[in-house]
C-alpha positions in Angstrom: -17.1 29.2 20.4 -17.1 27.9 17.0 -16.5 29.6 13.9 -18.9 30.5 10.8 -19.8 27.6 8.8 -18.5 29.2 5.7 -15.1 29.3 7.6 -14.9 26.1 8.9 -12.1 23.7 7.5 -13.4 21.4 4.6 -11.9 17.7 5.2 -9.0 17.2 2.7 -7.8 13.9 1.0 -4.0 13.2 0.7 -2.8 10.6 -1.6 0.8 9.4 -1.9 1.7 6.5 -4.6 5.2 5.1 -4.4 6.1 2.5 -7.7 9.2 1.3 -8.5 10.1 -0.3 -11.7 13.6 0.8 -12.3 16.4 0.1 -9.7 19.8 1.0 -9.5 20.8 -2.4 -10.3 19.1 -3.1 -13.4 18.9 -6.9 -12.7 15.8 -5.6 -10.2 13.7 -4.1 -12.7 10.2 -4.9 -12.7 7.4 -3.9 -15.4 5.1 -2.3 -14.3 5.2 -0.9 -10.5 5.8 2.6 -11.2 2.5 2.2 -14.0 0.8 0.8 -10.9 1.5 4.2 -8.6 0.8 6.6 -11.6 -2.4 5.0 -12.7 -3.6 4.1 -8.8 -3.1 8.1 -7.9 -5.5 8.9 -11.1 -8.0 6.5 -9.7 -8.1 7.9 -6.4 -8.0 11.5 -8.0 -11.3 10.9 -10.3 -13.1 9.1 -8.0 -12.5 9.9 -4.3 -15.6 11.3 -3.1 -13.9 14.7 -2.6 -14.1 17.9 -4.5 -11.1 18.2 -6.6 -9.4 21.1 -5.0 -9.3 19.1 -1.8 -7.3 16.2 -3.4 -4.0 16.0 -2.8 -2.0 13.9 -4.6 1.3 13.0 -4.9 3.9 10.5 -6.8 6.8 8.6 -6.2 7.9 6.8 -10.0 10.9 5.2 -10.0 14.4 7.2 -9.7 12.1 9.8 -7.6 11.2 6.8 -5.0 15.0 6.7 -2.8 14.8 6.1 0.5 15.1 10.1 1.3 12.3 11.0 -0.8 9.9 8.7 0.2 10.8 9.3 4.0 10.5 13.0 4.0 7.1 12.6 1.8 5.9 10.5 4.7 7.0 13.4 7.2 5.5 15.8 5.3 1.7 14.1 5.4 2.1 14.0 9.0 2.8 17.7 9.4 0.0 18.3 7.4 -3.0 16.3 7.4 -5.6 16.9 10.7 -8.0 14.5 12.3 -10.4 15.1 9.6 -8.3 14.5 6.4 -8.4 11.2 4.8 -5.2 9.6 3.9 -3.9 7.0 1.3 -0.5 5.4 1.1 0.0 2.8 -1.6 3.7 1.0 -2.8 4.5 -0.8 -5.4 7.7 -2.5 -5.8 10.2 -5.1 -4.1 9.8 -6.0 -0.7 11.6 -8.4 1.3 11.8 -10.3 4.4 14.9 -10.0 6.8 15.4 -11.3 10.1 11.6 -11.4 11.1 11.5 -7.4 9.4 9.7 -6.5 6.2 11.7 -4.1 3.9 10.7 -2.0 1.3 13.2 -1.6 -1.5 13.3 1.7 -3.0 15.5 3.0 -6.2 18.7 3.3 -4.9 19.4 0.1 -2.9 23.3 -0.1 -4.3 24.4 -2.9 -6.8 25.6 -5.1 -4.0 21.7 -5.5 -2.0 23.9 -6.9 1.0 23.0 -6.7 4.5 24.7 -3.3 5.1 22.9 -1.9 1.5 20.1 -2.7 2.9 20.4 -1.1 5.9 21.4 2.2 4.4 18.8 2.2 1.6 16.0 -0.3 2.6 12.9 0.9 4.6 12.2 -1.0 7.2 8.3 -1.8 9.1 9.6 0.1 12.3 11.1 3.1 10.3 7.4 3.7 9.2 5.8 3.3 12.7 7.1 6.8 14.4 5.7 8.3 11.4 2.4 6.8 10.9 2.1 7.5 15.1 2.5 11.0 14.2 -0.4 11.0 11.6 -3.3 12.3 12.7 -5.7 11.4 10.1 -8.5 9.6 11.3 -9.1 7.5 8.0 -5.6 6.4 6.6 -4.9 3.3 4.2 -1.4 2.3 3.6 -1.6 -0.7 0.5 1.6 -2.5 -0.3 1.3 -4.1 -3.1 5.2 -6.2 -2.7 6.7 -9.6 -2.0 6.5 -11.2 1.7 4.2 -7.8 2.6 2.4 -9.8 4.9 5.0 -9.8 7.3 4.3 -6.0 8.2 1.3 -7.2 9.8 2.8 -10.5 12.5 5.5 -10.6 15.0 8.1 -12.4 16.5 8.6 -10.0 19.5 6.3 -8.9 21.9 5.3 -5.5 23.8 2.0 -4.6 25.7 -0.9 -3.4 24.0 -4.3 -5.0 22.5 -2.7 -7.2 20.3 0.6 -7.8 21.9 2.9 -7.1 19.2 5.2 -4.7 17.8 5.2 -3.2 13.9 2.4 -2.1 12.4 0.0 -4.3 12.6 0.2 -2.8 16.4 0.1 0.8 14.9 -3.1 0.2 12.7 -5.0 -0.9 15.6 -3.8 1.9 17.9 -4.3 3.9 15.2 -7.6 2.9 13.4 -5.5 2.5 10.4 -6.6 0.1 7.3 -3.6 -2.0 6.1 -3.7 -4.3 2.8 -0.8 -6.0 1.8 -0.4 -8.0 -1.2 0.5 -11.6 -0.3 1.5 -13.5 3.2 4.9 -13.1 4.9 6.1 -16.3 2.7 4.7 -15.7 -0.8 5.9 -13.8 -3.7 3.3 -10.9 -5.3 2.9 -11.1 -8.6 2.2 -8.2 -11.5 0.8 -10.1 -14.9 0.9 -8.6 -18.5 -2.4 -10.9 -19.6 -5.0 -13.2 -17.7 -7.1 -15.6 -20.1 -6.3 -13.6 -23.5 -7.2 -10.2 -21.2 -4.7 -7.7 -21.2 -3.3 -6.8 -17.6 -0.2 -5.0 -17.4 0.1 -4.1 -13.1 0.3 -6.0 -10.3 -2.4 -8.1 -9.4 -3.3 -6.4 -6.1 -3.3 -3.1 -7.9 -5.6 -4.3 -10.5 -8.0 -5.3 -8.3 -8.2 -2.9 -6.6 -8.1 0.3 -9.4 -9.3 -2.0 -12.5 -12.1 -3.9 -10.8 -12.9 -2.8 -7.8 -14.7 0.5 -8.7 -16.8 -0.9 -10.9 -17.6 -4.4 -9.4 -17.4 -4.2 -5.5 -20.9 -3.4 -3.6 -21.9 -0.3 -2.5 -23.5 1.1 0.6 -26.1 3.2 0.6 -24.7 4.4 -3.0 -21.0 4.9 -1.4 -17.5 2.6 -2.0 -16.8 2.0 1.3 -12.7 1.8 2.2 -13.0 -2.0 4.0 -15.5 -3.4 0.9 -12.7 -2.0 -1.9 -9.5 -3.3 0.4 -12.1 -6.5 1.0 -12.4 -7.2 -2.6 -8.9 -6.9 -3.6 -8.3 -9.6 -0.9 -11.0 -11.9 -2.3 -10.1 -11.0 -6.0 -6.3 -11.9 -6.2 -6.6 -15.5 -5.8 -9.6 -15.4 -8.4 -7.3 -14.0 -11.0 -4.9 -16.0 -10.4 -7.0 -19.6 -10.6 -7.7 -18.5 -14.5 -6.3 -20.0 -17.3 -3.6 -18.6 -19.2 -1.9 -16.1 -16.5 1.1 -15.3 -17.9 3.0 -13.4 -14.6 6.5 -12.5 -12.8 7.2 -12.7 -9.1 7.8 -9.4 -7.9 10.7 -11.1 -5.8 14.4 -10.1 -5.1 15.5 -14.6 -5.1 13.8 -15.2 -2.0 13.9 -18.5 -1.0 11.1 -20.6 0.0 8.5 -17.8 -1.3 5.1 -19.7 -2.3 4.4 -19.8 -5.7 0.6 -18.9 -4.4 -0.3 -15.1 -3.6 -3.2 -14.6 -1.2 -3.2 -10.7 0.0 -3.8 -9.9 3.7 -5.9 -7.0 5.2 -6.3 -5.9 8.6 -8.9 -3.7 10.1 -8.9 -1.5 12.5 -11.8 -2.5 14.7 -15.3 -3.9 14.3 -16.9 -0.9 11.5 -13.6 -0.1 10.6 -12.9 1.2 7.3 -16.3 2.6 7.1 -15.4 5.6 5.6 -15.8 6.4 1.4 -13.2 5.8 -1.2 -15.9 6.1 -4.2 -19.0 6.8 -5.0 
């Protein structure tokens, strides 16, 4: 037996933007990450193709984005959201690569960033698997916008499953999950205050996608699909960056041999993946 249609539950959106700009060692501070999680949860809140009770959002800026908070505001999507909802994760800020693991570096990594720090106050690919596992939102992006983010989607260990590989890019396919990340596992990301005379002022993976992408990515059958506005981001980056005149900073804690060069990375989940609306 079903229920009345004027009881039945409307699908929800969730949206949870993570930026950080200010660290607890200042020496870490970047200009405009937290901008980028602010400004990308307005996007999504004006034009997600949701009424506007239905939208969720929530924001992470700076001291607010510790390893705790960030964790338990995970937990708490996945205790909420159902099948139906759709789900956005976005972070913006310092990421690194560690012995084959990508790390997100929230606002209280201590003063010293060794390997212990890091351990304590980094999260880590695999602390974000049980999580997303537990999320039972059938149409979930999770966008990091960070240094050596494409690392979250290879491996170097193996485990059974269709594409024989642990970490997340073993998740999103198990999942349906759409996954952008902001440059390969060996480049630096970049945020840019002006391109050819134009004023910028985010990271280049979030301008793309909340600057541009809304207005100038194609439509389908009048909607903003979620694998053409992750798809032009991908596209877009290196276009920006081939201008004249970018003046940018590496959003890099020293890493060694990162690639001056950005070129994001996006995986979908299957063939007509990411077929769902973001925009109108």
């Amino acid at each position: 037996m079903t229920g009345a249609p004027s009881l039945a539950r409307r699908p929800s959106a969730y949206v949870l933007t993570i930026g950080v700009s200010r660290y607890g060692d200042s020496s870490y501070d970047l200009n405009y990450a937290a901008k980028d999680a602010l400004e990308t949860a307005e996007t999504l809140k004006q034009n997600l193709p949701f009424a506007q009770d239905i939208i969720h959002v929530k924001t992470l800026p700076n001291e607010r984005a510790t390893r705790s908070n960030i964790l338990a505001s995970l937990r708490e999507l996945s205790l909420r959201v159902q099948p139906e909802d759709t789900v956005i994760v976005s972070y913006s800020g310092h990421g690194i690569l560690h012995k084959g693991h990508f790390y997100l570096i929230p606002h209280d990594l201590g003063k010293t960033g060794d390997e212990s720090d890091l351990a304590r106050h980094g999260i880590k690919d695999s602390d974000l698997e049980p999580i997303f596992l537990n999320l039972s939102a059938q149409q979930t992006a999770l966008i990091l916008d960070a240094c050596h983010s494409g690392q979250a989607l290879e491996s170097d260990e193996w485990r059974r499953g269709p594409m024989n590989s642990r970490g997340l890019i073993q998740l999103a396919w198990e999942k349906g999950m759409e996954v952008l990340a902001a440059s390969q596992s060996r480049q630096a990301a970049l945020e840019a205050w002006q391109i050819g005379g134009r004023q910028i002022g985010h990271g280049l993976l979030t301008y793309a996608l909340i600057k541009e992408a809304f207005t100038s990515s194609p439509r389908r059958d009048g909607r903003l699909l979620a694998k053409d506005w992750l798809d032009f981001a991908v596209s877009r980056v290196p276009h920006l960056l081939g201008q004249k005149d970018v003046k940018e900073k590496a959003i890099r804690l020293g890493s060694p041999g990162a690639s001056p060069v950005q070129t994001p990375r996006v995986f979908h989940r299957r063939e007509g993946g990411g077929d769902w609306a973001v925009g109108k």
